[in-house]
C-alpha positions as CSV (number, residue, x, y, z in Angstrom):
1,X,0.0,0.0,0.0
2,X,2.6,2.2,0.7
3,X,4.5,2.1,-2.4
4,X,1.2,2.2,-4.6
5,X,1.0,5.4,-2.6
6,X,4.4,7.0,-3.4
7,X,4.0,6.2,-7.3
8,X,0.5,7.4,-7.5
9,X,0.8,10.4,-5.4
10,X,2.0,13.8,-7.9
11,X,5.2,15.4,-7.0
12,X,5.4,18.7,-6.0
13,X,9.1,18.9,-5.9
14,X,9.8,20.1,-9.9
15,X,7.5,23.0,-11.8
16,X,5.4,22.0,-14.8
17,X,7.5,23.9,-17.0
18,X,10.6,21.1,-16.0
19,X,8.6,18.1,-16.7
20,X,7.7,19.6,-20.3
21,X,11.3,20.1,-21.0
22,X,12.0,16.4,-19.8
23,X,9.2,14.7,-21.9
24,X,9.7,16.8,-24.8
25,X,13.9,15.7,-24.3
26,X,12.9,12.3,-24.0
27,X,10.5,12.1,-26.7
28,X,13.2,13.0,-29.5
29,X,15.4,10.6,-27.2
30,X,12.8,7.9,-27.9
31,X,12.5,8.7,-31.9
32,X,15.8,8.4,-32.3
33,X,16.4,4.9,-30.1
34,X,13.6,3.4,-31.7
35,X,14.3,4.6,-35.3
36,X,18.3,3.7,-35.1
37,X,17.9,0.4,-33.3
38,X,15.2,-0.4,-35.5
39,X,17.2,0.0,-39.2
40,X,20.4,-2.0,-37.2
41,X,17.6,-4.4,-36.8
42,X,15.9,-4.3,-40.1
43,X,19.4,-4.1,-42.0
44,X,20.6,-7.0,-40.3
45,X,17.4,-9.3,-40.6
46,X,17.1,-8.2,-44.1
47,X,20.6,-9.2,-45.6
48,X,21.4,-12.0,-43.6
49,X,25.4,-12.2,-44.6
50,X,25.8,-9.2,-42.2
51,X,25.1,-11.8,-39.7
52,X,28.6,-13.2,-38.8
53,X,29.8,-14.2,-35.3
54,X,30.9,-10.8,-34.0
55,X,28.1,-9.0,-36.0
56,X,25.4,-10.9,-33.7
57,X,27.2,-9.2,-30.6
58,X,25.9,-5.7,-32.1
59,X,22.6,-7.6,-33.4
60,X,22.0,-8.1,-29.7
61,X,23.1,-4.3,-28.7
62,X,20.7,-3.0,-30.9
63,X,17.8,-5.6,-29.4
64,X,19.0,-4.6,-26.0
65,X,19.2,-0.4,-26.6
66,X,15.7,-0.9,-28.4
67,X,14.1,-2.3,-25.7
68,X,15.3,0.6,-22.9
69,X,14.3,3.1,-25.7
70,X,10.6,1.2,-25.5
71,X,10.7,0.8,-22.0
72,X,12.6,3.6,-20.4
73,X,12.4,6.8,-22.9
74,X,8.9,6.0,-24.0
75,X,7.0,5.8,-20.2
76,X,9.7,8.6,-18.9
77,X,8.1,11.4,-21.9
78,X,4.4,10.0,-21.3
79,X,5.1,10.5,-17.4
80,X,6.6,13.5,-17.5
81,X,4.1,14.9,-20.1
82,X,1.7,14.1,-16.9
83,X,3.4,15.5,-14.2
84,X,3.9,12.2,-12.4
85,X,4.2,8.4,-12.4
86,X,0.0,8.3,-12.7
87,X,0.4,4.6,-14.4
88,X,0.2,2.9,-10.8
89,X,2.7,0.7,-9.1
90,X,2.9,-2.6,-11.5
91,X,4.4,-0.3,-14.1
92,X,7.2,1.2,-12.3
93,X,8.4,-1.9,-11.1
94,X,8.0,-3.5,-15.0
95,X,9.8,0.1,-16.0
96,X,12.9,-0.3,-13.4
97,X,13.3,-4.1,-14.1
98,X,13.5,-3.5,-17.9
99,X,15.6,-0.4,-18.3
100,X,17.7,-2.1,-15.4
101,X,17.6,-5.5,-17.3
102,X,18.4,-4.4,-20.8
103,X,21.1,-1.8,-19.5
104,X,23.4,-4.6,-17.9
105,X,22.7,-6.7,-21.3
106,X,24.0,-3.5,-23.4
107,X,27.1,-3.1,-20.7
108,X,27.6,-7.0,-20.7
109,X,27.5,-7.6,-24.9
110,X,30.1,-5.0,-25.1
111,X,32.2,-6.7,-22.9
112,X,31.8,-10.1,-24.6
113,X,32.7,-7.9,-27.7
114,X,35.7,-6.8,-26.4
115,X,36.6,-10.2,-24.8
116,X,36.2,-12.0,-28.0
117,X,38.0,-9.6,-30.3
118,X,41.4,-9.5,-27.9
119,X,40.6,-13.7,-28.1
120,X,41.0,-12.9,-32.0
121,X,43.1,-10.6,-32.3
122,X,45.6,-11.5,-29.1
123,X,44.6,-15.6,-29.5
124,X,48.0,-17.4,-27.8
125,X,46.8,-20.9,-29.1
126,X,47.3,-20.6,-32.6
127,X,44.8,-19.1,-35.2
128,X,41.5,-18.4,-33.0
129,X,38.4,-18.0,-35.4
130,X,35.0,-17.1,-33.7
131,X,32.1,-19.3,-34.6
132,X,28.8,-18.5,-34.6
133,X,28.4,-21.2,-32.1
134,X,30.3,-19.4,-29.9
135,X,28.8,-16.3,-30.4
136,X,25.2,-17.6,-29.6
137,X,26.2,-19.3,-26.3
138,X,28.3,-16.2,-25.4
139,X,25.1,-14.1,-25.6
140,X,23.1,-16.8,-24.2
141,X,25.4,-16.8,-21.3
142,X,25.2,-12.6,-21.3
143,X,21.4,-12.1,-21.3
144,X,20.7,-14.9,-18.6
145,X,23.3,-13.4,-16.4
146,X,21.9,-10.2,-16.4
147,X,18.5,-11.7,-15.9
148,X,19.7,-12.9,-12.5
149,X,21.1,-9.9,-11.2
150,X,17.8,-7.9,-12.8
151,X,15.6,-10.3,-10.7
152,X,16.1,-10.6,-7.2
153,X,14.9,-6.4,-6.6
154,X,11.9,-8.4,-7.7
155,X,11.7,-10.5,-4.4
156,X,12.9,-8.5,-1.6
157,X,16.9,-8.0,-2.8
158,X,16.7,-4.5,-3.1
159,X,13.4,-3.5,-5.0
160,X,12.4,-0.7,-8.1
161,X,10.7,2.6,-6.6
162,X,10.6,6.3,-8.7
163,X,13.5,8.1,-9.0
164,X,14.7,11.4,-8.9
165,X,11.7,13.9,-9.4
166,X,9.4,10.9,-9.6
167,X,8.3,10.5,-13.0
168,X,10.8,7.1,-13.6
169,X,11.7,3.9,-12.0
170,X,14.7,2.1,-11.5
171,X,16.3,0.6,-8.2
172,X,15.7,1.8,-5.2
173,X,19.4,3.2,-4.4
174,X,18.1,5.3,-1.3
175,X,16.6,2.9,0.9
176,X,18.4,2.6,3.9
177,X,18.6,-1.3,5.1
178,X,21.5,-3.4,4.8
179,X,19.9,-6.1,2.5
180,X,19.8,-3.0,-0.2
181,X,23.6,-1.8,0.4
182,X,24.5,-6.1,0.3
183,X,22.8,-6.3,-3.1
184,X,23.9,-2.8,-4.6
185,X,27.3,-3.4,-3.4
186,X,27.5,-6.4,-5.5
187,X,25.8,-5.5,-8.4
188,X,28.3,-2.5,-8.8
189,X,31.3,-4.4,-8.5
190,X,30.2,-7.7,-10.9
191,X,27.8,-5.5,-13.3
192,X,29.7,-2.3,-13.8
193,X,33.3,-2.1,-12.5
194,X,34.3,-5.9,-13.4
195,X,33.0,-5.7,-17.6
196,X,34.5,-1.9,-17.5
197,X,38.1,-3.6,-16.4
198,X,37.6,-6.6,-18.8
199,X,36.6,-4.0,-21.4
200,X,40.0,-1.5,-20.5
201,X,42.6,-4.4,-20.5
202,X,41.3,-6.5,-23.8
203,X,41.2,-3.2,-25.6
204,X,44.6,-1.9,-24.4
205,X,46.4,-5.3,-25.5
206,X,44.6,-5.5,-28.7
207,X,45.8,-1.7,-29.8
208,X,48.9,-2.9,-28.6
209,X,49.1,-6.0,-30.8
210,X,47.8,-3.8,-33.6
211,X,50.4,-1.7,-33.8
212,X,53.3,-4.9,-33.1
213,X,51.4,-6.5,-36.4
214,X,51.7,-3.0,-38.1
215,X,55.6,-2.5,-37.4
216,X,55.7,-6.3,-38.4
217,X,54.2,-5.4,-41.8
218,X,56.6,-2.7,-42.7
219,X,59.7,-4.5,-41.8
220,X,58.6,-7.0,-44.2
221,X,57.9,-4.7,-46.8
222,X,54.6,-4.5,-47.2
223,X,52.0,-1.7,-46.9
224,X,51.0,-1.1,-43.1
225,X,47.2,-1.7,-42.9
226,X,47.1,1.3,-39.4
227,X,44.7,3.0,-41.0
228,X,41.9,0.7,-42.1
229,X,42.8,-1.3,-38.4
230,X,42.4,2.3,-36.4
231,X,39.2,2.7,-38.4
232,X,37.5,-0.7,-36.7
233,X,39.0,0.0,-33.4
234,X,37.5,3.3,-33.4
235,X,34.4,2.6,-34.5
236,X,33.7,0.2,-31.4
237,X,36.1,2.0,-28.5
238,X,33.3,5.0,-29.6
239,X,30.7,2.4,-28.4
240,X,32.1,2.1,-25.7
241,X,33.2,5.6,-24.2
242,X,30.0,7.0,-25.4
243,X,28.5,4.3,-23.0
244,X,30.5,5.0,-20.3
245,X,29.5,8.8,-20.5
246,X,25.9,8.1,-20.9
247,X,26.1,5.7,-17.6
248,X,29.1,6.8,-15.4
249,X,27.4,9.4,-14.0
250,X,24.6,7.1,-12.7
251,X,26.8,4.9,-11.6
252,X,29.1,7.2,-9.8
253,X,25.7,8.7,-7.8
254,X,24.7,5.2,-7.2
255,X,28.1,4.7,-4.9
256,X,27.6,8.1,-3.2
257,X,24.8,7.0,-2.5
258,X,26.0,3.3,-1.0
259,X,28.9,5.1,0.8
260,X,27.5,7.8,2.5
261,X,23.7,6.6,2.9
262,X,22.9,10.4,5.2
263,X,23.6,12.4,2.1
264,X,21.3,14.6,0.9
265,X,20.9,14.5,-3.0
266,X,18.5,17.5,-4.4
267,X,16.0,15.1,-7.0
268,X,16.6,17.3,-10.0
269,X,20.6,16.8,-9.4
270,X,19.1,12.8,-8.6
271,X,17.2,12.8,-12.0
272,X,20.4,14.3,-14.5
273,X,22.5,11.1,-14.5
274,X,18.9,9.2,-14.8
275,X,17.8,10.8,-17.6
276,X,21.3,10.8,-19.0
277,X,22.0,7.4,-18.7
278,X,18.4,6.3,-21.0
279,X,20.4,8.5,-24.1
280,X,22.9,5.4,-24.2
281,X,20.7,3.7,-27.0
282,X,20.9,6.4,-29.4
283,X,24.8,6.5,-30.1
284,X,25.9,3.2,-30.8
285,X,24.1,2.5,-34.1
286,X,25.0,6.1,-35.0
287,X,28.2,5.0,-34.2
288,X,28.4,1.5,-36.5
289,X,26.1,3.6,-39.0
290,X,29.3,6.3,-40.1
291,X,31.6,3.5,-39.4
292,X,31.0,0.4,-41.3
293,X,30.8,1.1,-45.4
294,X,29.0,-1.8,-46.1
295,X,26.2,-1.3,-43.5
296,X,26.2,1.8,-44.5
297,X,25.2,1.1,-47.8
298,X,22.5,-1.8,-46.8
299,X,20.9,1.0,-44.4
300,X,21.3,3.2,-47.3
301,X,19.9,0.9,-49.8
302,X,16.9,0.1,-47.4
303,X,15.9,3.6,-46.6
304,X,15.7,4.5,-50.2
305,X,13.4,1.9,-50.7
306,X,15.9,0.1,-53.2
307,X,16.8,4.2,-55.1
308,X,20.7,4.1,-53.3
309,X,23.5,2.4,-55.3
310,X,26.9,1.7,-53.4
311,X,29.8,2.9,-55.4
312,X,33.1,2.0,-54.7
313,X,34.8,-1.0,-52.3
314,X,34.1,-1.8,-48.6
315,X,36.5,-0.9,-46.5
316,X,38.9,-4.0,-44.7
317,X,38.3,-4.4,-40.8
318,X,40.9,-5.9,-38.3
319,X,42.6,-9.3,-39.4
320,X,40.4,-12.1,-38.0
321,X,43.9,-14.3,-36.6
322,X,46.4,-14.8,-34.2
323,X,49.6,-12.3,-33.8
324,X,51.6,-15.2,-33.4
325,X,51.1,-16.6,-36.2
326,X,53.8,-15.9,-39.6
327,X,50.5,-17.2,-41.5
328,X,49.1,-14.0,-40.6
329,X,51.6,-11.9,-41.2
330,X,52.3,-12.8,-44.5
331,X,48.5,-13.0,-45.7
332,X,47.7,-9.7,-44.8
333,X,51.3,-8.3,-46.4
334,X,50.0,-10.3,-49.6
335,X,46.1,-8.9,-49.4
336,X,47.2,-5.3,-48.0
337,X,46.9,-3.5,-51.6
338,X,43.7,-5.2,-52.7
339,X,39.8,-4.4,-51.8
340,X,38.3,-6.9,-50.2
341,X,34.5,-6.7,-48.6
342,X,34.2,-5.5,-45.0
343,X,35.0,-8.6,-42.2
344,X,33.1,-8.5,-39.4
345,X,33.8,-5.7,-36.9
């Protein structure tokens, strides 16, 4: 009863002319999530040899970022547009497990990402090639361990409440009991600071091996292939930072909030990072859109109903094998001065 009376009840703590500005900010933030993640989607589905083993990894980002644009963006500018969270109790608790659930699926695909390229890239066993067999039980293993940390708030672990100035959902990082700090603690140390660590080392040693291939290259006397390898690395590190600026923030008031549980936090400087953080969903298929030539062209190609013809050849992406290998060394000095279509990312 009590928390169907805290979502119900309409704040009083934000003027009318706020909660415009934050439905009308998360309306175009929900155009924009939906329409990106959508074209990944349709591209994808619709020219199926874009499916290769580390292309499903961004086929399930865009899935993920889709659904928190649905579930997050959508109720936040309806709510807002209200004044309050006037869709009752059930739905903030479906809105806080969702944006919650597919969040940790975004943050956890990209580390798989990055853990399976520095396997690829880095591999110390001879060539590594990533299956698609591989790829599927990696995600299969990603999404079901995000379901069981999204689950327990559910059942008494911690639980979902509105945040900030009331008009969203998502854990309930003020409430003072020691079964919430247990469960918050943990799920900031295995959900966010673990994958960011995995993500920092596997992409420092693969720029690093990058550039070890690239001097190897020259001194052999073929044509370096920097460029077209900074190009790939870029394109996904970009990912990356720009989800670590989209959810650092939240994160970072989360563990003020852990460590010093009498602090007083104003809601509108509680609801920035919150708000920020549901943006996330809107970069990365920008991102892979300017990025990768021949998605680029499918997206192209689809949007103009069939009217856009690619000209010229795809761009090469980072060499799918092992730096210890002379195989690879050699191949790529052989294939560096000819067009090739795009590998997978």
């Amino acid at each position: 009863m009590q928390n169907n009376m805290m979502v119900t009840a309409v704040p009083t703590i934000f003027p009318r002319v706020g909660y415009n500005i934050l439905s009308f900010l998360m309306f175009i933030n929900t155009v924009f999530s939906v329409f990106n993640n959508g074209v990944v989607i349709a591209v994808m589905l619709r020219n199926t040899h874009l499916l290769q083993p580390m292309n499903v990894f961004i086929f399930s980002l865009a899935v993920s970022d889709l659904m928190i644009g649905l579930c997050g963006s959508l109720v936040a500018t309806i709510t807002n547009y209200q004044g309050s969270y006037f869709i009752g109790h059930a739905a903030c608790v479906f809105q806080g497990f969702s944006v919650n659930y597919f969040g940790l699926v975004s943050l956890c695909t990209l580390t798989l990402l990055a853990f399976e390229r520095y396997n690829v890239v880095c591999g110390q066993k001879g060539t590594f090639m990533l299956s698609m067999r591989r790829s599927l039980k990696g995600l299969l293993f990603v999404w079901v361990f995000c379901l069981f940390w999204a689950v327990p708030p559910l059942f008494g672990w911690s639980s979902y409440s509105p945040e900030g100035v009331q008009t969203s959902c998502s854990l309930a990082w003020e409430e003072r009991s020691w079964s919430n700090y247990s469960y918050l603690f943990l799920y900031t140390l295995l959900c966010f600071i673990i994958p960011v660590a995995i993500i920092i080392y596997c992409y420092y040693h693969v720029l690093k091996s990058l550039r070890k291939l690239n001097r190897s290259i020259e001194l052999q006397g073929g044509r370096s292939r920097k460029s077209e390898n900074d190009h790939a690395i870029n394109m996904v590190l970009g990912m990356i930072i720009a989800f670590f600026v989209c959810w650092l923030p939240y994160t970072a008031l989360s563990v003020v909030v852990v460590v010093d549980p009498e602090l007083y936090i104003p809601p509108l400087v509680a609801t920035l990072p919150m708000y920020f953080a549901k943006t996330s969903p809107v970069y990365n298929p920008i991102i892979y859109f300017f990025s990768n030539k021949q998605f680029r062209d499918c997206a192209l190609e689809l949007l103009s109903c069939g009217r856009y013809v690619p000209r010229g050849p795809a761009s090469v992406s980072i060499p799918l094998c092992s730096l210890n290998r002379g195989s690879c060394l050699s191949s790529i000095s052989r294939s560096a001065s000819t067009h090739s279509k795009v590998l997978p990312l």
